[in-house]
C-alpha positions in Angstrom: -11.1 223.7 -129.5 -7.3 224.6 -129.3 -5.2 223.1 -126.4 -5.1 226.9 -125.1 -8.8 227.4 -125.1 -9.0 224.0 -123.4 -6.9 224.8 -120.4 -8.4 228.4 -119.8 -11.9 226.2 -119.8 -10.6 223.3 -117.5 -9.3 226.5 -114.9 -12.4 228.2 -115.1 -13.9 224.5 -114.2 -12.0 224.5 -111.2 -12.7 228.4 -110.2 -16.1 227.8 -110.1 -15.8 224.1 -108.1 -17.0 224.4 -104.9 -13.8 222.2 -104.0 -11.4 225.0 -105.0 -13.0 227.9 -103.9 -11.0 230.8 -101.9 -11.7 229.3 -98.7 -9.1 226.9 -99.2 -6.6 229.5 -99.3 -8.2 232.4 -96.9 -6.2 230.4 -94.2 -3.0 230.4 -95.9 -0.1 233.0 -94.9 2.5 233.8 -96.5 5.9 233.5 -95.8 8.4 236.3 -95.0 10.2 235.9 -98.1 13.4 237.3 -96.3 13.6 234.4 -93.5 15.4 231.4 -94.6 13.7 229.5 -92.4 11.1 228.8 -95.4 14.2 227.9 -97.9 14.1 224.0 -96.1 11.1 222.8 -97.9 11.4 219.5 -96.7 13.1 217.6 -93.7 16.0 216.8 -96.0 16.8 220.4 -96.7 17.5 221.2 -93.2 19.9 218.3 -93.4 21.7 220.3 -95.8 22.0 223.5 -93.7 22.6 221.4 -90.7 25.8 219.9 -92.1 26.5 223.1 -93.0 26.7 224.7 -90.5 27.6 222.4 -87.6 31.5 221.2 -86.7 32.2 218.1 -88.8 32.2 216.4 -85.6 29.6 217.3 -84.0 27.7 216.4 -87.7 29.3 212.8 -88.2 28.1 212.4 -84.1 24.6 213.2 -85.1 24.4 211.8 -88.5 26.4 207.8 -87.6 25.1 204.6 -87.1 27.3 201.7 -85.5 29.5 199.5 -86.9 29.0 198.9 -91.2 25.7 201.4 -90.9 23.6 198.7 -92.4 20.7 199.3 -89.9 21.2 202.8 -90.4 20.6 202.2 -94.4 18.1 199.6 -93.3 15.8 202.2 -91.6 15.6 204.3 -94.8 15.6 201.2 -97.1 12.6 199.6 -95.8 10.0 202.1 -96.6 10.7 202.0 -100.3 9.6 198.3 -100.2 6.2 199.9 -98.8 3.7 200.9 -101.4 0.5 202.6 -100.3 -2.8 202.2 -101.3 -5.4 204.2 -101.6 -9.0 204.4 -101.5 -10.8 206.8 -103.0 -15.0 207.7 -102.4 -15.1 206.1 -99.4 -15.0 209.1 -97.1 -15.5 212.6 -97.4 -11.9 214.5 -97.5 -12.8 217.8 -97.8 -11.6 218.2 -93.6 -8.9 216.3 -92.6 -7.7 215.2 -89.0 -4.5 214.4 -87.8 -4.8 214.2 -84.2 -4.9 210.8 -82.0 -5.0 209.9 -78.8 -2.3 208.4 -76.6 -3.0 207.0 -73.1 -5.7 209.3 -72.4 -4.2 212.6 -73.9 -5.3 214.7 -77.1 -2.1 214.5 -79.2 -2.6 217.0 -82.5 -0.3 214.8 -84.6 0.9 210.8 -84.1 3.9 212.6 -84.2 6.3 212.7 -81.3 10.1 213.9 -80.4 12.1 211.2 -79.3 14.6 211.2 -76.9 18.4 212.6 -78.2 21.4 212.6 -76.1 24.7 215.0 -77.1 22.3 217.7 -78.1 25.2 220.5 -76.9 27.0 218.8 -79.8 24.2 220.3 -82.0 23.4 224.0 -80.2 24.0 224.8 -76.6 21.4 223.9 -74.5 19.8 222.0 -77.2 17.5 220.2 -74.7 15.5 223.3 -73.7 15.6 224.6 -77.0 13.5 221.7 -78.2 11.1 222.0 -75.2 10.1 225.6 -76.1 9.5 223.6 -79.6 7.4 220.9 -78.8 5.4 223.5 -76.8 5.0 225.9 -79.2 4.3 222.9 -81.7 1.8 221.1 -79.0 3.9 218.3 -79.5 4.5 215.4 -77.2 8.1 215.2 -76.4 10.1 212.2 -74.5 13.1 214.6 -72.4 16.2 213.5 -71.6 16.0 215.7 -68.4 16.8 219.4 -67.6 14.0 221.3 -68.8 12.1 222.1 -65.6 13.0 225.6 -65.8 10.8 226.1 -69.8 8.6 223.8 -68.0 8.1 226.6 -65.3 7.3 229.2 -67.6 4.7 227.7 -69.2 6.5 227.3 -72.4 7.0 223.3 -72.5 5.5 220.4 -74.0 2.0 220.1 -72.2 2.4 216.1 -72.4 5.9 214.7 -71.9 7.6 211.4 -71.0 10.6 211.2 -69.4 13.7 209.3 -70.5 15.5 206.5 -68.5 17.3 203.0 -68.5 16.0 202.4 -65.2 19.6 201.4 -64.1 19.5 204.0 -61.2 16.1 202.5 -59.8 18.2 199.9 -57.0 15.1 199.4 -54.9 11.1 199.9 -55.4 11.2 202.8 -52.5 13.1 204.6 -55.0 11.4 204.2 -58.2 8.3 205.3 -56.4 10.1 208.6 -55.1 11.5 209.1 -58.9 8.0 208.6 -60.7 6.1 211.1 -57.7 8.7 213.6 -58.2 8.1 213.0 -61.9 4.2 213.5 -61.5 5.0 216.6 -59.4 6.4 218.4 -63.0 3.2 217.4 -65.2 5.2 213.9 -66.4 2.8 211.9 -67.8 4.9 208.9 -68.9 8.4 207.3 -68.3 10.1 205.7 -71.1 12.6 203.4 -70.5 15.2 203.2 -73.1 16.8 199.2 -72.9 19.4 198.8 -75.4 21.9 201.4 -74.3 23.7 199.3 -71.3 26.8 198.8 -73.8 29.0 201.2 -75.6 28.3 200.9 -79.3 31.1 201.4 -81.8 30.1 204.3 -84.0 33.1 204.5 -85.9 32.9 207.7 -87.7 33.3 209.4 -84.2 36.4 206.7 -83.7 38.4 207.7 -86.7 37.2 211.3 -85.7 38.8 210.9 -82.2 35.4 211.9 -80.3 35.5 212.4 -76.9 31.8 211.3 -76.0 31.8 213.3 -73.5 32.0 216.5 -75.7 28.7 216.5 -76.7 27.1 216.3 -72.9 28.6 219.3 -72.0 29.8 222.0 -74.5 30.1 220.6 -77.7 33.7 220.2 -79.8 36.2 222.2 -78.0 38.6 223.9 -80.7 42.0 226.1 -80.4 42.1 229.3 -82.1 43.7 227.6 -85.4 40.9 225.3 -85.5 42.6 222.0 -84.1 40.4 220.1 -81.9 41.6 221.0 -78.1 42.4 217.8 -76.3 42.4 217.8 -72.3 44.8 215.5 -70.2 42.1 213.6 -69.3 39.6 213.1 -72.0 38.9 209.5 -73.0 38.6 209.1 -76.8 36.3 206.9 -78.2 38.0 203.1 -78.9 37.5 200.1 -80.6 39.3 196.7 -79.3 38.2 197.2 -76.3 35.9 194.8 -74.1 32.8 196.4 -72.8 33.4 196.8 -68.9 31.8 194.8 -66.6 29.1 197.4 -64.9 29.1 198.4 -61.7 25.4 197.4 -61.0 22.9 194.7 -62.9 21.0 196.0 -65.6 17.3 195.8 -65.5 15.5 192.8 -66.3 11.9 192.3 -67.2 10.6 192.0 -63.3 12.8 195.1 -62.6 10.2 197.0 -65.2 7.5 195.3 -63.8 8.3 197.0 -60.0 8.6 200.5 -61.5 5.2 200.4 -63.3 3.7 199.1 -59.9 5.5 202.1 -58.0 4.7 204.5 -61.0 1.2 206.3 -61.5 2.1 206.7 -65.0 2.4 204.8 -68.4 6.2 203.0 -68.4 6.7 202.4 -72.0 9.9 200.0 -73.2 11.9 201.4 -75.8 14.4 199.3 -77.8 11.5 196.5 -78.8 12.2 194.7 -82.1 10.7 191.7 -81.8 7.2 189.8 -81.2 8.5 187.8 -78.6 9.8 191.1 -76.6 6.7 192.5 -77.2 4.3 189.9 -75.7 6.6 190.2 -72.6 5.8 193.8 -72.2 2.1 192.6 -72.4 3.2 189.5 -69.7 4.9 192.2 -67.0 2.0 194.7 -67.1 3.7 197.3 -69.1 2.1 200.0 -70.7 3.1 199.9 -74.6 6.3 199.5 -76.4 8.5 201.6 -78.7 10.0 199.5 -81.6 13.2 201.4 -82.1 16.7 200.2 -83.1 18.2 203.7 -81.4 18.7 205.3 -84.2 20.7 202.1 -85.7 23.4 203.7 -82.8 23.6 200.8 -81.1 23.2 197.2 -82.6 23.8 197.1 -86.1 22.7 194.5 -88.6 18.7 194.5 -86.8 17.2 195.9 -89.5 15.0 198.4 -90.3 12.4 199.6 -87.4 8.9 199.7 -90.3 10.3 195.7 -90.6 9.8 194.8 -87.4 6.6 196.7 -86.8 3.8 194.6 -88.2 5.2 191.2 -85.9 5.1 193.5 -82.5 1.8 194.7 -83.6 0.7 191.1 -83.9 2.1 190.6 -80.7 0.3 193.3 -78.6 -2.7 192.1 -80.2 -4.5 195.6 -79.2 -3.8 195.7 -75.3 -0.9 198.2 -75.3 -0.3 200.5 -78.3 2.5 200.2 -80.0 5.4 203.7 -81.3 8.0 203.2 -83.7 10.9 205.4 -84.7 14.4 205.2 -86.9 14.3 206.4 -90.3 11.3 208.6 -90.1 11.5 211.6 -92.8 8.2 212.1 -94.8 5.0 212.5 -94.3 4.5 208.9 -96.1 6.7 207.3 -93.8 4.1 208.4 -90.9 1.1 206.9 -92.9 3.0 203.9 -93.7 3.8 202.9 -90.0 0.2 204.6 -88.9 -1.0 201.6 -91.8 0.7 198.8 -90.1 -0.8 199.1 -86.5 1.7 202.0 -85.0 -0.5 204.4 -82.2 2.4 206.9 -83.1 5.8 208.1 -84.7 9.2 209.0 -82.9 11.6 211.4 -84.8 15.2 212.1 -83.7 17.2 213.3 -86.3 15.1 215.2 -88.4 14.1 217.6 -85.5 18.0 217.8 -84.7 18.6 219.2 -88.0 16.4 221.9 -87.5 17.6 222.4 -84.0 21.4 223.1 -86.0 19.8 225.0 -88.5 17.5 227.4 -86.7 17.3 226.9 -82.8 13.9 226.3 -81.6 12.3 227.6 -84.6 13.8 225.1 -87.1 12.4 222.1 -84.7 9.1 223.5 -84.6 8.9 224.2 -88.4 9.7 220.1 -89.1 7.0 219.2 -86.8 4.8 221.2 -88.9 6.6 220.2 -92.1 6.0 217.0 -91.1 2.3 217.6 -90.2 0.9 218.9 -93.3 3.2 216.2 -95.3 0.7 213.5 -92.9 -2.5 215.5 -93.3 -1.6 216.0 -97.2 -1.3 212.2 -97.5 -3.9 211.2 -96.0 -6.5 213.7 -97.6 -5.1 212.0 -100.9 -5.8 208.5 -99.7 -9.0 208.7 -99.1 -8.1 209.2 -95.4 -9.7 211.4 -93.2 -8.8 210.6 -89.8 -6.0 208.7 -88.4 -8.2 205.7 -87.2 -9.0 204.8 -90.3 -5.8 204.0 -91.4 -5.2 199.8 -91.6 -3.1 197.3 -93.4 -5.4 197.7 -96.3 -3.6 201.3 -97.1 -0.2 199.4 -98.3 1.3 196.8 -99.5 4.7 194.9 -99.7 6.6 195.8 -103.2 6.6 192.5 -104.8 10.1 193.2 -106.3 12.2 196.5 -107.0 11.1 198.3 -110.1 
């Protein structure tokens, strides 16, 4: 038998195979092939548009890390020294499930959207933009704020956290009235971000002469030949200088400890990288922890977020669940941190990419980029459900190849 012959026999195999019948496919629509939407095959390609298209500013804003970027590298490094392993015959993979739940809510994916500040550096009223996103996606999102009005019209995330440092909570009167009025929306969760009580130097956006404040409000102001449009009062973005001392003391671990007792909700702490940190959050009654590095924004030289994982995993020991973000891009990244303990995944960039690229519609099409990439995985793994993902799915690379 020819090599031809051979090939028309091994198709016709497959044809007949109950495994690959038309069913797969009866599902399967197919894309307008005049919307470029479907051109970003990946989450990297809408990095390319996104840079594209955005003011070099406003890109080197989104895109930095602090200081020498080495966390920033770190984030992206780590995985690679992840191998995964999988296990075939096990299970039956001919259905698989990608949903989990978080706290006591049915989340599709272990997939969430992180919270991003400066989005009107990225599209003008980013924020809402990526509410009518994670709605449309059912995706769990962690808000910065000001989306009460897609909230409203019923086009928001059905399960959302909201975003503080918990620096404006001065008494337990207070943290009470800001986690009712909270409840009052549909918030199901605050997350209290605790790295962020110093200015970090991002020093792309130093040499670029960013004034922070740009990207708050409405985004890089230009003049009609294109030179950025400096205002009398705008405070550029310095090095050399010592951080202020602040008008108020920042939260400590007891300060937490009072809001979850005033809040009927989760209060999650986000900025964890260590075990230590981590059995604290257990100590003070919190509800989980996200191990995050900000994006490696703020403190460089901490590594990368999948390294510090398995330790704060170890740590919680299985009373709080434990989220990760920073670095996140492929569907393999998600399994890899789903592997070593994490209850779910934070993106920030990735979703920001799409929000430059395509509004709303490029930050839902990542989540579901994203999605199938997971589900894809995991069907390939021998993996049919997230629960049965454990440390035995990877491995430490024992030295580069």
């Amino acid at each position: 038998m020819d090599r031809r012959n051979a090939l028309r026999n091994l198709a016709q195999f497959f044809a007949a195979s109950p495994l690959f019948s038309e069913r797969m496919f009866a599902d399967r629509k197919h894309s307008d092939p005049t919307d470029a939407l479907h051109d970003a095959v990946n989450v990297f390609d809408f990095a390319k548009l996104a840079k594209a298209k955005m003011d070099p500013l406003a890109w080197d804003y989104v895109d930095e890390g602090s200081e020498d970027e080495a966390a920033l590298k770190a984030n992206r490094a780590a995985f690679e020294q992840l191998i995964i392993r999988p296990h075939f015959l096990d299970r039956d993979v001919s259905r698989v499930d990608v949903s989990t739940t978080l706290f006591g809510k049915k989340l599709p994916q272990p997939i969430y959207l992180c919270p991003t500040g400066g989005k009107n550096c990225v599209m003008k009223d980013g924020e809402k933009e990526t509410a009518i996103a994670a709605g449309a996606q059912d995706t769990m999102m962690v808000t910065s704020g000001g989306i009460d009005d897609v909230l409203r019209s019923g086009k928001g995330p059905k399960v959302w956290w909201q975003f503080t440092t918990a620096a404006e909570f001065r008494s337990k009167e207070k943290m009470a009235d800001f986690a009712a009025s909270l409840k009052d929306k549909g918030c199901t969760g605050i997350s209290v971000t605790v790295d962020i009580y110093h200015v970090s130097h991002r020093e792309r956006s130093m040499h670029n002469g960013l004034v922070r404040a740009w990207c708050n409000l409405n985004g890089i102001p230009r003049k009609a030949g294109g030179e950025v449009d400096y205002k009398p009062d705008d405070i550029l973005w310095a090095s050399g200088e010592m951080p202020p001392v602040l008008r108020f003391p920042t939260p400590t671990w007891d300060t937490l400890r009072q809001l979850h007792e005033a809040a009927d909700m989760p209060v999650i702490v986000k900025g964890v990288l260590t075990g230590e940190d981590t059995e604290k959050a257990v100590k003070y009654g919190l509800s989980g922890v996200v191990v995050s590095n900000h994006g490696a924004r703020q403190m460089d030289q901490v590594g990368g977020t999948i390294e510090a994982l398995p330790e704060c995993v170890q740590a919680a020991g299985g009373k709080i669940p434990v989220l990760i973000d920073g670095g996140f891009r492929r569907g393999t990244d998600v399994f890899k941190a789903l592997a070593l303990g994490a209850s779910a995944v934070g993106i920030g960039r990735p979703y920001l990419w799409g929000l430059a690229a395509f509004g709303n519609r490029g930050v839902a099409r990542v989540i579901e980029l994203l999605r199938a990439e997971l589900a894809t995985d995991m069907g390939m793994s021998g993996v049919s459900a997230v629960s049965q993902l454990d440390r035995s799915f990877v491995r430490s690379r024992v030295r580069p190849l």
